[in-house]
C-alpha positions as a Markdown table, in Angstrom:
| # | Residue | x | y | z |
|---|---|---|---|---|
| 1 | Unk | 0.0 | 0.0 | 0.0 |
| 2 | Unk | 2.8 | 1.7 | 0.4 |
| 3 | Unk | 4.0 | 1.6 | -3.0 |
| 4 | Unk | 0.9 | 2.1 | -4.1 |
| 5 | Unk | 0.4 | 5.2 | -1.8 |
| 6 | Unk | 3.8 | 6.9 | -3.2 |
| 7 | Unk | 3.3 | 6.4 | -6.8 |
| 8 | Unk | 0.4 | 7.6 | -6.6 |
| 9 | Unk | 1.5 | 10.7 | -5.1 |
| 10 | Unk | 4.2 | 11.4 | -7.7 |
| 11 | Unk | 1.5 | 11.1 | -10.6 |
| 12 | Unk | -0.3 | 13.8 | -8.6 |
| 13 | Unk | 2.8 | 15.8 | -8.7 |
| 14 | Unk | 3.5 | 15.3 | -12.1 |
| 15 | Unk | -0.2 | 16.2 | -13.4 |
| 16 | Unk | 0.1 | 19.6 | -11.2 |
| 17 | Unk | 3.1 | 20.3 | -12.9 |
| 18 | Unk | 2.1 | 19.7 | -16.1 |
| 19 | Unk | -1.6 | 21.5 | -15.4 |
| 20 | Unk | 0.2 | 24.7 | -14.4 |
| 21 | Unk | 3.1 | 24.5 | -16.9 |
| 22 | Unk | -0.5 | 25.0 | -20.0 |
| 23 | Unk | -2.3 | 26.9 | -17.5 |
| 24 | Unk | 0.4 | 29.4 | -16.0 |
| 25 | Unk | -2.3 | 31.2 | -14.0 |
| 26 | Unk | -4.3 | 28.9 | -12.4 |
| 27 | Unk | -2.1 | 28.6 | -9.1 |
| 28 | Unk | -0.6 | 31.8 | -7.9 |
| 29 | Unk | 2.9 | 32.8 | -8.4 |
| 30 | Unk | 3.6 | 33.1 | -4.5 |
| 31 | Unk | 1.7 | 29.8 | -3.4 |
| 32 | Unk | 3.9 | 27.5 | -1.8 |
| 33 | Unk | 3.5 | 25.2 | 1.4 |
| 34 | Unk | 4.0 | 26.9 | 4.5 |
| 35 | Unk | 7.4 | 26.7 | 5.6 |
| 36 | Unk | 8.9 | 26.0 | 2.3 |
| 37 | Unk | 12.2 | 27.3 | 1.0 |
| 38 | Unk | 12.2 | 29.3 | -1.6 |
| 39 | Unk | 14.3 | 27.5 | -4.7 |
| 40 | Unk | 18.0 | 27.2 | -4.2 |
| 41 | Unk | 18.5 | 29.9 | -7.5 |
| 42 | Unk | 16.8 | 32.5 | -5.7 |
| 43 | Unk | 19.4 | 33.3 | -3.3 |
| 44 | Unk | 22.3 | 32.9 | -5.7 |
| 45 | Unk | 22.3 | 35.0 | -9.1 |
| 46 | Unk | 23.3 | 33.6 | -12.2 |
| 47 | Unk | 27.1 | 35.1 | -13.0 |
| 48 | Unk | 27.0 | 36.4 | -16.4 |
| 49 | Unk | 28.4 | 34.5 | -19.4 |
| 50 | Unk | 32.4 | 35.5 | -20.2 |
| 51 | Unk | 31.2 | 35.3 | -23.8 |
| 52 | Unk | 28.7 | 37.9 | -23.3 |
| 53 | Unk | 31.2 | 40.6 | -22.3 |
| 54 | Unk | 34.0 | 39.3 | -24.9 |
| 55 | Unk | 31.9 | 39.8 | -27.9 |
| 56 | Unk | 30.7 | 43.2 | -27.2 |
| 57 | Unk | 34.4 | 44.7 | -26.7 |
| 58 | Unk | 35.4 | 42.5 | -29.7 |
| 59 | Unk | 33.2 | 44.3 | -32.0 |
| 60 | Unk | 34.2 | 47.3 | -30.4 |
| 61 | Unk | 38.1 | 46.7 | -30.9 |
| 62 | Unk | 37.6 | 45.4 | -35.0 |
| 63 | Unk | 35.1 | 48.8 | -35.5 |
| 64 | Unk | 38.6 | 51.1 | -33.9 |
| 65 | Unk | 41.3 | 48.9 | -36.0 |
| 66 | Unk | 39.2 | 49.1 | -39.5 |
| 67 | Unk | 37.9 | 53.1 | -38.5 |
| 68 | Unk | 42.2 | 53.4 | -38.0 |
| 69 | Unk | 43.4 | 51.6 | -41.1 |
| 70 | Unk | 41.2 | 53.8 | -43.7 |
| 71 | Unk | 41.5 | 57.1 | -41.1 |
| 72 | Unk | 43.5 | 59.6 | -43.7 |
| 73 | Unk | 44.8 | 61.1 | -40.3 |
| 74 | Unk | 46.7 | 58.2 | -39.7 |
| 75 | Unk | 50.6 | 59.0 | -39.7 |
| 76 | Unk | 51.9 | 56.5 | -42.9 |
| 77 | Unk | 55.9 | 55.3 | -42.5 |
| 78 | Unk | 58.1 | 56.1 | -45.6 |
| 79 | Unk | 57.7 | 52.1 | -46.4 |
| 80 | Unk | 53.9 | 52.5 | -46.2 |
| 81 | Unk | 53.9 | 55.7 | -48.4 |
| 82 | Unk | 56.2 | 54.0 | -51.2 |
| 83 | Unk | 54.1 | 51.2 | -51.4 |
| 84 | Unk | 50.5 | 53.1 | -51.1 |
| 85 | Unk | 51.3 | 55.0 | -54.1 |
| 86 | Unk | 53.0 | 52.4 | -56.2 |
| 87 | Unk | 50.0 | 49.7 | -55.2 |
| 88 | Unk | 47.1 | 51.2 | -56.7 |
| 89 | Unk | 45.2 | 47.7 | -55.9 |
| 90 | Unk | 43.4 | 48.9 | -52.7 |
| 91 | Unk | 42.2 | 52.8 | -53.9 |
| 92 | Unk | 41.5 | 54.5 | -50.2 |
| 93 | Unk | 44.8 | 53.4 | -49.3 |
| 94 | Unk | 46.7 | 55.1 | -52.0 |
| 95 | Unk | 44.4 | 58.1 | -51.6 |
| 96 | Unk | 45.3 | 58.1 | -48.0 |
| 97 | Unk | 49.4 | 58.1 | -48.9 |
| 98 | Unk | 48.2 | 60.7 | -51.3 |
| 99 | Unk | 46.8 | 63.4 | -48.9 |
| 100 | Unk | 49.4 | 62.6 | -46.8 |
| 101 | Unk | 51.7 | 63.3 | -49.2 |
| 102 | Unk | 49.6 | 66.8 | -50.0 |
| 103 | Unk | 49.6 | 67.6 | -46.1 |
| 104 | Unk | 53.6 | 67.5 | -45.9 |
| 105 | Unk | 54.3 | 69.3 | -48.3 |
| 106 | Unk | 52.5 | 72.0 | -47.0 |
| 107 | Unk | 55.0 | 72.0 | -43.7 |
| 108 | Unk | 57.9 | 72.4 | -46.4 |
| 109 | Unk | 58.9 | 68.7 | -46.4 |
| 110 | Unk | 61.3 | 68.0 | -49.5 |
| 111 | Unk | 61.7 | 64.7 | -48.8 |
| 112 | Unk | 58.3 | 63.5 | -50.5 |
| 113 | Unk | 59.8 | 64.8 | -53.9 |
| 114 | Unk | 61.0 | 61.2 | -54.9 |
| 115 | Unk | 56.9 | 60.0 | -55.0 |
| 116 | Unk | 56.7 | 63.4 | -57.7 |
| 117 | Unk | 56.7 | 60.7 | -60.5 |
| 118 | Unk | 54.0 | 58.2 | -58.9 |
| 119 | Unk | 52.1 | 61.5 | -58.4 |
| 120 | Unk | 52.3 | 62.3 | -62.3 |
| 121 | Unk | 51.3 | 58.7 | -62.8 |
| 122 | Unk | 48.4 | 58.8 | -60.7 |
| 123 | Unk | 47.4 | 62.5 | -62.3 |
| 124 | Unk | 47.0 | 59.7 | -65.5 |
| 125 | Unk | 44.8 | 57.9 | -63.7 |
| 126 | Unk | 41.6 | 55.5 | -65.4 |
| 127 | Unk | 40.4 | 55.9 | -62.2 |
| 128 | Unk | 38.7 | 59.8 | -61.4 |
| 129 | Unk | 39.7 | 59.7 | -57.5 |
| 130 | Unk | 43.0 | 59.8 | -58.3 |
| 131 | Unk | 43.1 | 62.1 | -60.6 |
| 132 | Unk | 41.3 | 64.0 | -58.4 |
| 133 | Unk | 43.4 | 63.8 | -55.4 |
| 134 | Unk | 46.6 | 64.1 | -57.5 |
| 135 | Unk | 45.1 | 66.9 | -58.7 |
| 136 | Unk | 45.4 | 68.7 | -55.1 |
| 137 | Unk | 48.5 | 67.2 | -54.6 |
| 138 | Unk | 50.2 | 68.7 | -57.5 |
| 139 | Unk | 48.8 | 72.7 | -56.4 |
| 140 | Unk | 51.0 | 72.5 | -52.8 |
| 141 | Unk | 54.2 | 72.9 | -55.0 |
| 142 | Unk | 54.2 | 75.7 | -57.5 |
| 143 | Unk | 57.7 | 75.7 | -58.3 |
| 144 | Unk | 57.4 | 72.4 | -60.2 |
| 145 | Unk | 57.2 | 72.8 | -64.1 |
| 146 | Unk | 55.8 | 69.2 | -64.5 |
| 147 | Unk | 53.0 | 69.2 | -62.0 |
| 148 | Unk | 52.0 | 72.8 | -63.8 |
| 149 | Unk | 51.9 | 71.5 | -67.0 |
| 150 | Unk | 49.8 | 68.3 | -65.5 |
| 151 | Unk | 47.1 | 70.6 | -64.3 |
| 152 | Unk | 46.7 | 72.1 | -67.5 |
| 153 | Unk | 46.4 | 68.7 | -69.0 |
| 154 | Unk | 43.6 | 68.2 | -66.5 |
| 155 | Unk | 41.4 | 71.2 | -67.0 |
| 156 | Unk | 40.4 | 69.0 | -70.3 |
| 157 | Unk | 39.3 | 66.2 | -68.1 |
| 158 | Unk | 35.7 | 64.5 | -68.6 |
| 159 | Unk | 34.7 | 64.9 | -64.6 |
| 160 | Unk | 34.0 | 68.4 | -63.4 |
| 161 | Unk | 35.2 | 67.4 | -60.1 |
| 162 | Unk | 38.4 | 66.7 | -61.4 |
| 163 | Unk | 38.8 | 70.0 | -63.6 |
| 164 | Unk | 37.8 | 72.2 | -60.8 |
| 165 | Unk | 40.3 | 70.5 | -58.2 |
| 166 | Unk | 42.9 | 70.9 | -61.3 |
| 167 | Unk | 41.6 | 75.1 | -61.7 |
| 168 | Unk | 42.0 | 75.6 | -58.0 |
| 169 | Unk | 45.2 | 74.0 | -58.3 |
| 170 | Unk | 46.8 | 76.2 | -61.2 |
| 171 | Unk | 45.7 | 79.2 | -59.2 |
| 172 | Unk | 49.2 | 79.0 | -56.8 |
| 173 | Unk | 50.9 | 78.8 | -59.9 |
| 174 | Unk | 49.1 | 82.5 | -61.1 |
| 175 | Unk | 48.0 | 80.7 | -64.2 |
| 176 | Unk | 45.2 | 82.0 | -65.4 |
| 177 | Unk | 44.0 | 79.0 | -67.6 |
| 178 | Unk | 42.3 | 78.2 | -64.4 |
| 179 | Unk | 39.8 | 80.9 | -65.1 |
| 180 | Unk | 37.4 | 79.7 | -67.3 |
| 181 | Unk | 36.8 | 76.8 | -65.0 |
| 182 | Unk | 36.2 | 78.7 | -61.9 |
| 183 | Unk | 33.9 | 81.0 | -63.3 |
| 184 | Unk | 32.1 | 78.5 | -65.1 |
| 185 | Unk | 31.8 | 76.5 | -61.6 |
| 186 | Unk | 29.9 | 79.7 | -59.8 |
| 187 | Unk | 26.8 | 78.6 | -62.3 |
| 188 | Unk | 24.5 | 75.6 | -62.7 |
| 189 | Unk | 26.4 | 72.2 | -63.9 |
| 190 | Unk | 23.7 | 70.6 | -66.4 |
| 191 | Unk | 23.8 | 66.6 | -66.4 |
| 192 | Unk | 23.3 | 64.8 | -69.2 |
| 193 | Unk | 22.1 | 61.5 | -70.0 |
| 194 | Unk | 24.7 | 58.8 | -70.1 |
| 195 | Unk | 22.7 | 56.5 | -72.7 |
| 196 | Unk | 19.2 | 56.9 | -74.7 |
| 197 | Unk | 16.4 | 55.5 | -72.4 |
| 198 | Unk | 13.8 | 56.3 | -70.1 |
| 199 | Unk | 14.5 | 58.5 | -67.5 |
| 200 | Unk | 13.3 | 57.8 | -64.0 |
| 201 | Unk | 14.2 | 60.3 | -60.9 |
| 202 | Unk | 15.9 | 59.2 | -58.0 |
| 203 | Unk | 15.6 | 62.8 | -56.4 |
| 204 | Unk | 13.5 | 65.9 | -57.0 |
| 205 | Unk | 13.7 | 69.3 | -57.2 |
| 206 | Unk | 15.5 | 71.5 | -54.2 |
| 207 | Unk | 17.0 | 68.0 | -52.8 |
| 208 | Unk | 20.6 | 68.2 | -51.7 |
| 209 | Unk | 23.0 | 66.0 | -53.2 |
| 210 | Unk | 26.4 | 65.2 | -52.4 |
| 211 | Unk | 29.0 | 63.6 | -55.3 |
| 212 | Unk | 28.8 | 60.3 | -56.3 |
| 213 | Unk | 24.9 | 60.0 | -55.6 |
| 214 | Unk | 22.7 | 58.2 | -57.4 |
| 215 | Unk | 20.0 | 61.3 | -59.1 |
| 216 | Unk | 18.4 | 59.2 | -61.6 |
| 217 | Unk | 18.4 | 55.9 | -64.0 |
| 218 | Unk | 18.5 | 55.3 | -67.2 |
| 219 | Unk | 16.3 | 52.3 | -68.6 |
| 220 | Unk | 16.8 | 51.2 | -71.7 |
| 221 | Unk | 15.6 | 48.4 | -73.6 |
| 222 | Unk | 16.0 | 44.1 | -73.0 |
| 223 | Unk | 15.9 | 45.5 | -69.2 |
| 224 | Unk | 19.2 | 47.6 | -69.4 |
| 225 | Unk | 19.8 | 50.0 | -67.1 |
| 226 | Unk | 22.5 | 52.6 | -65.8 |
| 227 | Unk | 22.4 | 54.8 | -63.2 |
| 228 | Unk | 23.5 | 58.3 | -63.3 |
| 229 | Unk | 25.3 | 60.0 | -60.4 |
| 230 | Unk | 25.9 | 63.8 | -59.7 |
| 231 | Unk | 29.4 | 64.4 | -60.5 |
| 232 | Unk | 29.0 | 68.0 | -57.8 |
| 233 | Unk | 28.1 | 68.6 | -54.5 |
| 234 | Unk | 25.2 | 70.8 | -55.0 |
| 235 | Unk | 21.1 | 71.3 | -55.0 |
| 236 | Unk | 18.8 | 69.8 | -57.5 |
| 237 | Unk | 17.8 | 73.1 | -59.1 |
| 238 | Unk | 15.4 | 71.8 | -62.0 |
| 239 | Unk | 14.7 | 68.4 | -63.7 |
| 240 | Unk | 14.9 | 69.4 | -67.3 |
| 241 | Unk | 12.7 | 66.4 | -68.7 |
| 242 | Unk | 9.5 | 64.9 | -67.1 |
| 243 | Unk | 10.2 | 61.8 | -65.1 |
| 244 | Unk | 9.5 | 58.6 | -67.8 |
| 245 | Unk | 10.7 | 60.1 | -70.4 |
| 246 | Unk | 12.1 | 59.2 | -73.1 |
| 247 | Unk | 16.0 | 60.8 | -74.0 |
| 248 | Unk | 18.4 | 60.8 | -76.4 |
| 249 | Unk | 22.2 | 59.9 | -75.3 |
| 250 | Unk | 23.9 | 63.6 | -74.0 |
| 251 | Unk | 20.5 | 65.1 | -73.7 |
| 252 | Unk | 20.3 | 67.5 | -70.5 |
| 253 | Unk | 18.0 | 65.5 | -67.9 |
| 254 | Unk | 19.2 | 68.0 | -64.7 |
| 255 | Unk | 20.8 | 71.0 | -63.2 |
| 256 | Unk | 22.3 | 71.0 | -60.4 |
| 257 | Unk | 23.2 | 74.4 | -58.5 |
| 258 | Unk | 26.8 | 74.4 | -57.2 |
| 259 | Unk | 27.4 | 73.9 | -53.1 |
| 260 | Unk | 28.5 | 76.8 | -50.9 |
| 261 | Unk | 31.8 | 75.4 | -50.5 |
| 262 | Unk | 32.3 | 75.0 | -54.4 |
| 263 | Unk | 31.7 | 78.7 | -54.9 |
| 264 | Unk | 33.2 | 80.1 | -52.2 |
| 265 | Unk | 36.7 | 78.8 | -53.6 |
| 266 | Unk | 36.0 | 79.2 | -57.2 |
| 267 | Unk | 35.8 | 83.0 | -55.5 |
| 268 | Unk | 38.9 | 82.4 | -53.3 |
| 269 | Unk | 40.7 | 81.5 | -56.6 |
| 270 | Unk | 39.0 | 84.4 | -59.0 |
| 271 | Unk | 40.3 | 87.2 | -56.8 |
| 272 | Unk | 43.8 | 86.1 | -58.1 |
| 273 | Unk | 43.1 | 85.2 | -61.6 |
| 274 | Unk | 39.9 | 86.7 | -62.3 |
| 275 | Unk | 39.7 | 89.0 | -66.2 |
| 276 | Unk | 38.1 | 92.1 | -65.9 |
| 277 | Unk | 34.5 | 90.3 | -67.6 |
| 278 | Unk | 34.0 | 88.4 | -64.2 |
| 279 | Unk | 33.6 | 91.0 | -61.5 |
| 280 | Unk | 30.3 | 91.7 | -63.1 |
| 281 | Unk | 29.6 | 88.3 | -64.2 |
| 282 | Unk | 30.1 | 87.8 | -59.9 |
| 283 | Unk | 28.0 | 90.6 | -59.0 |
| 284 | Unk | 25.3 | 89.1 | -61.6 |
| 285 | Unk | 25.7 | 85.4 | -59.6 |
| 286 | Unk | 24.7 | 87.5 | -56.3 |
| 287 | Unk | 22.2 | 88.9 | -57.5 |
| 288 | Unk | 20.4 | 85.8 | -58.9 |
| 289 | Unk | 21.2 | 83.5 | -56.7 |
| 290 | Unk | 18.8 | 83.3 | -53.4 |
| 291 | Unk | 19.8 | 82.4 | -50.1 |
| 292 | Unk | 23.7 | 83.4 | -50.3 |
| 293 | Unk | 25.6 | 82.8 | -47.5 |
| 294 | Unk | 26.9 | 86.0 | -45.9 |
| 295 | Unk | 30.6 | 84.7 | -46.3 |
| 296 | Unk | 30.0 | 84.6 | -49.9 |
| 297 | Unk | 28.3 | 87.6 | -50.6 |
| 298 | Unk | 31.4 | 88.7 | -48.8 |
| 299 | Unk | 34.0 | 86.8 | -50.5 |
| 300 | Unk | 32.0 | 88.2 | -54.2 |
| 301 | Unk | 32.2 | 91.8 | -53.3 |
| 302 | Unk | 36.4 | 91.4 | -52.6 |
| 303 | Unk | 36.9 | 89.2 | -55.3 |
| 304 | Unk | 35.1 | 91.9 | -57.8 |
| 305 | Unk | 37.0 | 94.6 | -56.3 |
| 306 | Unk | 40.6 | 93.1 | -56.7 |
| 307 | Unk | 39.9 | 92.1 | -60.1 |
| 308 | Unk | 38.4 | 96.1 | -60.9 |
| 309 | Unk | 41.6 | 97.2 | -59.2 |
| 310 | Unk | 43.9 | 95.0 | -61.1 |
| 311 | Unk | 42.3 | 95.7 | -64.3 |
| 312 | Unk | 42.7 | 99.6 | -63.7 |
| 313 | Unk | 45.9 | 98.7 | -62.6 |
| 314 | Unk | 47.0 | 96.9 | -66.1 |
| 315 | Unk | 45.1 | 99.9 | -68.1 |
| 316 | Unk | 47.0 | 102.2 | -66.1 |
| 317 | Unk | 50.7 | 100.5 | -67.5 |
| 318 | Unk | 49.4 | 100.1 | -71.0 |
């Protein structure tokens, strides 16, 4: 009877259990014989899990290590330099040794003349960053008759980014060949369509855009597609075409208004090289520009009197 009595009571057990484990509720969470201890857990707390805290400071470490390697501040060895700009495999890399490169010369270090030939290699780049960086580069030493002559090769080059790093450039060397590019960059860039398609809008009208983003796409036929990307920083100022429709290849689609930053130093560089047409031609941007940031309405009215003064100046010789 004994037996019979126990097993019983452990199916009676078991059933509780398993009544309460679908039914949660039905017995309250604080009901427990009189007298009883409360489980064994309760009065110790779980320790947390070491993998728990590893993880978190491993993500942590890889984020700094990988935020370090492509961080252009990052102070590159001689060794790392020579190979950066040689190596053109991994681009921000070489970029980095190249703005490094830019930023010691600007202290006066002669040393980094030995990479002048990898710089005139990369100013001959496929690749537009480079040519764009190298571009800058090239402008921090004005006594170089090679690096002159490279920016003048690259006021002919297909990306406006490019060109106007390249005008900006020239403008330590006095040269004005950089002004027809800097006064052309105080207006409107018009983008064109890189193939015949239909055009749909990524972006609309008064949206800011930054280069490199995507604006619109092209569609063409058999599911072809190719996306166009603003080549400026700027503002969408007007979408020539309708959205859907149909252009021809090189047809204007979009005009983009130049960024503040973009015509602030095309007037930085215009108040050294600027012909006696663009003082009014800067007055005129003023004018019909809204929303001009006070530094640039301030930059315009210097830049417009140096080049009047100069002018009258060069009258006055004659």
């Amino acid at each position: 009877m004994v037996a019979l009595d126990r097993r019983g009571k452990v199916d009676s057990e078991r059933a509780a259990e398993e009544s309460q484990a679908t039914h949660p509720m039905t017995t309250a969470p604080f009901d427990r014989p009189q007298g009883a201890s409360p489980p064994a857990m309760a009065n110790h707390p779980s320790r947390p899990n070491p993998a728990m805290l590893v993880v978190p400071i491993l993500l942590v470490v890889v984020t700094y290590l990988f935020w370090y390697q492509t961080w252009f501040g990052r102070r590159l060895s001689d060794q790392e330099m020579a190979e950066y700009l040689a190596d053109t495999s991994v681009p921000h890399k070489t970029q980095h040794a190249l703005a490094q490169m830019g930023e010691r010369m600007t202290h006066g270090d002669e040393s980094v003349k030995r990479w002048y030939p990898q710089v005139l290699a990369l100013a001959g780049s496929p690749q537009p960053q480079f040519r764009l960086t190298a571009a800058w580069v090239m402008g921090q030493d004005s006594s170089s008759p090679a690096f002159h002559q490279a920016l003048r090769e690259l006021l002919l080059d297909g990306q406006p980014a490019v060109r106007l790093n390249a005008a900006l450039a020239l403008v330590r060397f006095r040269d004005a060949a950089a002004e027809p590019e800097l006064r052309l960059m105080l207006w409107p860039y018009t983008l064109r369509a890189p193939r015949a398609g239909v055009v749909k809008f990524l972006m609309k009208r008064g949206d800011a855009v930054k280069a490199s983003s995507l604006v619109a796409r092209i569609e063409a036929a058999k599911g072809e597609s190719e996306d166009v990307s603003a080549p400026l920083t700027g503002e969408i100022q007007d979408l020539i075409v309708p959205d859907g429709a149909t252009v021809a290849r090189d047809e204007p689609i979009m005009a983009l208004s130049p960024g503040v930053d973009q015509v602030w130093e095309c007037l930085r560089g215009l108040y050294f090289v600027g012909q006696a047409q663009d003082a009014e031609d800067i007055e005129s941007f003023v004018r019909n520009t809204p929303r001009v940031p006070e530094r640039v309405k301030q930059q315009a009215e210097i830049t417009a009197q140096a080049i009047r003064s100069r002018t009258t100046l060069e009258q006055t010789r004659r």
